[in-house]
Structure formats: structure tokens, C-alpha cells
Residue, then its C-alpha position, 0 to 999 in steps of 0.5 A: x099587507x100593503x095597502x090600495x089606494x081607495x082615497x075618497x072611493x065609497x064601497x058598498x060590501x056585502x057581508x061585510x061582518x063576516x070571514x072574508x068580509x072583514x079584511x075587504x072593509x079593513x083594506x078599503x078604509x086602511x086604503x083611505x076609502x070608506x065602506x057601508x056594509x050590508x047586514x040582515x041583523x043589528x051589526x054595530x057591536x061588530x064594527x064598533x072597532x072600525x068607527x072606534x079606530x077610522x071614525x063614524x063617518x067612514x064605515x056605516x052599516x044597513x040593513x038588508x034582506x039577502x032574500x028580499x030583491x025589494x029590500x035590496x033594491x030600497x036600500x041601495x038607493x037610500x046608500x046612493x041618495x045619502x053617499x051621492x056617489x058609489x065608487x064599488x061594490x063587493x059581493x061578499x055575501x052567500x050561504x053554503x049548501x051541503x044535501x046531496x043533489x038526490x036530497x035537495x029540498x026545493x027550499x033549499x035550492x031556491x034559498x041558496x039561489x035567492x041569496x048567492x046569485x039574485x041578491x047579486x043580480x040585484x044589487x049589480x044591477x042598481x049599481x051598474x045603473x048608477x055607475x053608468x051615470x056616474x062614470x063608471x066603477x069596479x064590481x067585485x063578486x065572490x064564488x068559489x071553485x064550486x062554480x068551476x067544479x061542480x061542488x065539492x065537500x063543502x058545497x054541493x050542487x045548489x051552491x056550484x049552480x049559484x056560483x056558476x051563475x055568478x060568474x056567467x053573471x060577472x061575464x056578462x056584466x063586464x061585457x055591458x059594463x066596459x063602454x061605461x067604464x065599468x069593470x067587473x071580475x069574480x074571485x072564487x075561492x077554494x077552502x078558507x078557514x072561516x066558520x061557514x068551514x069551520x064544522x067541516x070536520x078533520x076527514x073532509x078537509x084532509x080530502x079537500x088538502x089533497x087536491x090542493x097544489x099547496x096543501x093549505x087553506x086560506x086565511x081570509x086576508x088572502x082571499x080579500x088581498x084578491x077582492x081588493x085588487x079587482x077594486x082598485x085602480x091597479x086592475x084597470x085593465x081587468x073586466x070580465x075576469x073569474x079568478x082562482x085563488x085556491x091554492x092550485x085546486x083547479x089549474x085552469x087556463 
């Protein structure tokens, strides 16, 4: 892979623990940047060898409750006390919802909601506040194709309503964002072999391969290539963009 630029840049990543996340965090610190990482759970052990390879103070991780607005809202102020500036945000983070539109609990509905859509909104909204007074910044949100789509065998309705608000969301951002020189894309990825997929089972995948141009899914790394040009400096030009990178899944103009 060949590394971006992120010399000095400060990075918040959601799910940075997790499939996609991982090479986004490992790409802004390779590209000289450094990350804080948003996790509900104790995530040391899992980035020890980041400390132990980029050192202490250049990937920090806290603690954050998805479906909490409050929890958000808390510790992103305390990462823009302690870091003074944020240079980007990178929404990795989300669920999958599989029921049946006709068996979709109205837990499940407002869990999904909660975490794949209003954490985003939240923590959009204190960074934008706080790039608007810094000069701006890059916004990175992660859908998926179920946004476009309507959902499909891995995630169904409530999931292609969440993402689809995320990338109305991105929209709209972006359309506030620019006199503040803050850019703001969405990259929606189709099948990427991480363990939200892993259980899919054979069938499934096989029918989500058909309707695939190449006939493959993603490793993460490809996906986290996309992510990591929405936040650095080589899409300076690009705002308001909702991205596939699906393998030619949708095709769209």
C-alpha cells in the first residue's frame, strides 16, 4: 500500500478495533498522523501493537457508548481539550440488521438507528463545530451499498434506512461544511470479509458474488484505501461524495 500523508493530522476513528477500522488506523499513523480510537469496551490489548510499533502517544483509545448521544457528546469534547485540534473524523463504526422487514422488532429498529445513524450525527456535529473554528477539516462516513439498494442478504431494512440517512446526512453536511473548509464524502461498501460477514454462510455469499462485476468480496484494506483518500489531502476537491466500493454491485452514475 502506499502511504498518505497525515504528518501532524489528529484522527478521531470510530471502530477503530474492528474489520475496516484497523487498516484506516494503521494507514493514518504509517502516513505520520495520529488516531484516537472510539471503543464501548477496554480496547488496550487490541491496539498494544500499535503503541508497541508507533508508540504511546500516537494512537489513544476512549471510551464511548454508540448508543449513548450524551456519552459521545462528553468524550469528544474531552479528545478536542486534550488533542487542541481535530483534523478528521472517520465513521467506522455500525451494526448490521438482518429481520425481515415483516419481523423487525422496534428494538431492533431503534438499536440500529441509534448506532449506525445518530452516533453519526452526533459526532459529526461536535467535530464540525469544532473544525468550524479551526479551519476546517475532512469528515469520513462509512455505508454501505444497502443504502442505495434497499438492503440486501446481509443487511436489511433497518440497516438500508440507516445507511441511507447517512449518506443524505454526508450530503448535507457537505453542502454546510464547504465555507468552512470542511469536506465531507461517505464510502459504502458492498461484501468485505470481516466477522460482521463472517456467518453469512456459503449460499448467501454465493448470491451476493453474482451480483458482483468482480465476483469477489473486499479484504478491509481495500475498502480503508477508499476511507483514507476522503481524508487526506489528495481529495481536496472532493465534498459531498457517496462512494462505491463494491466491486461493480451497483453501477450507478
Amino acid at each position: 500500500m502506499i502511504s498518505m500523508d497525515f504528518t501532524g493530522k489528529n484522527a478521531i476513528v470510530t471502530g477503530g478495533t474492528g474489520g475496516i477500522g484497523t487498516p484506516v488506523v494503521r494507514g493514518i499513523l504509517e502516513g505520520g498522523g495520529n488516531v484516537i480510537i472510539t471503543a464501548r469496551h477496554n480496547a488496550a490489548e487490541a491496539i498494544a501493537p500499535l503503541k508497541a510499533e508507533f508508540g504511546n502517544d500516537r494512537v489513544k483509545v476512549i471510551s464511548v457508548d454508540m448508543l449513548d448521544p450524551e456519552s459521545i457528546r462528553a468524550a469528544y469534547a474531552k479528545t478536542v481539550e486534550e488533542m487542541g485540534k481535530i483534523d478528521i473524523l472517520i465513521n467506522v463504526a455500525g451494526i448490521v440488521s438482518t429481520s425481515p422487514f415483516s419481523e423487525l422488532s422496534q428494538e431492533e429498529w431503534d438499536k440500529t438507528i441509534a448506532v449506525n445513524l445518530t452516533a453519526v450525527y452526533v459526532g459529526c456535529q461536535v467535530i464540525f463545530n469544532h473544525m468550524k473554528e479551526n479551519g476546517g477539516g475532512r469528515i469520513v462516513n462509512v455505508s454501505s451499498v444497502a443504502g442505495k439498494v434497499g438492503g440486501g442478504l446481509l443487511g436489511t431494512a433497518a440497516y438500508a434506512a440507516s445507511k441511507a440517512g447517512v449518506n443524505a446526512l454526508t450530503k448535507a453536511i457537505a453542502k454546510e461544511g464547504g465555507k468552512y473548509k470542511i469536506n465531507c464524502n461517505s464510502v459504502c461498501p458492498s461484501l468485505t470479509y470481516t466477522k460482521m460477514t463472517a456467518g453469512l454462510g456459503d449460499e448467501k455469499v454465493e448470491k451476493i458474488l453474482n451480483a458482483i462485476q468482480l465476483h469477489r468480496g473486499a479484504q478491509p484494506q481495500e475498502i480503508a484505501n477508499v476511507i483514507l483518500f476522503y481524508a487526506s489531502d489528495l481529495a481536496s476537491f472532493c465534498t459531498g461524495e457517496i462512494t462505491d466500493a463494491d466491486g461493480g454491485l451497483v453501477l450507478d452514475g
